[in-house]
N, C-alpha and C positions, 0 to 999 in steps of 0.2 A: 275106146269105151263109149258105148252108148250117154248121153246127156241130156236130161231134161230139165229146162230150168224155170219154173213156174210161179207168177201171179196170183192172190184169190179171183183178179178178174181176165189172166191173160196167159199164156204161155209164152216166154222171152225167146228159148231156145230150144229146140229139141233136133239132135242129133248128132254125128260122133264128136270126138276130141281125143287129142292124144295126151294133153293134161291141162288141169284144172286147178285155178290158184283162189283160193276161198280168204275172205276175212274170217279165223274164228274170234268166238270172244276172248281164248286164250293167246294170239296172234296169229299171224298170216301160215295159214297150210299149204303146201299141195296134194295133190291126188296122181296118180299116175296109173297106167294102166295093171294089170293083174294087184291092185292096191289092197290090201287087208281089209276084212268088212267095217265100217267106219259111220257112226252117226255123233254129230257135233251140232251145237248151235252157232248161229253166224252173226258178227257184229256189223255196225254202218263202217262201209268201204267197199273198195273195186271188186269183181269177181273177175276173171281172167278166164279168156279158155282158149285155148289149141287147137285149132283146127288142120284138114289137110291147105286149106283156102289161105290161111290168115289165121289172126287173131282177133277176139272178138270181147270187148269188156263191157261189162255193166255196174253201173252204181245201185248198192242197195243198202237200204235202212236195217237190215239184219233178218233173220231165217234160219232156216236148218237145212242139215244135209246129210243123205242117207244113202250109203254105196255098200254094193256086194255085188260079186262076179261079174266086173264091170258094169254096170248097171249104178249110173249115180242120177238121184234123185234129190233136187233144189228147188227147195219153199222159200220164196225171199216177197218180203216187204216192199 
């Protein structure tokens, strides 16, 4: 699934993953490919992603997250 993971002054990541491990503020999610459409707010903790490469984490102060037909889109703090 396509992945952008976004700053208001930077972009973290953009490009595939084959899953994605979010802090919500309801507890830790994931996302996975063909996922149901899905927008959550996100609390301070790791974000995880999947790549073909690796894995790749980032610490964030909280944000939101907004997916449909693969396609996930991440506002983080």
């Amino acid at each position: 699934m396509k992945v952008k993971i976004t700053k208001p002054d930077s972009t973290l990541y953009d490009g595939e993953a084959s899953l994605v491990q979010l802090p919500g503020t309801g507890g830790l999610f994931e996302v996975l490919n063909n996922h149901a459409p899905i927008i959550s707010s996100l609390a301070k903790g790791t974000l995880r992603i999947v790549t073909a490469d690796g894995e790749k984490t980032f610490d964030i102060r909280g944000g939101v997250v907004k997916g449909q037909q693969n396609d996930l889109l991440i506002l983080v703090q």
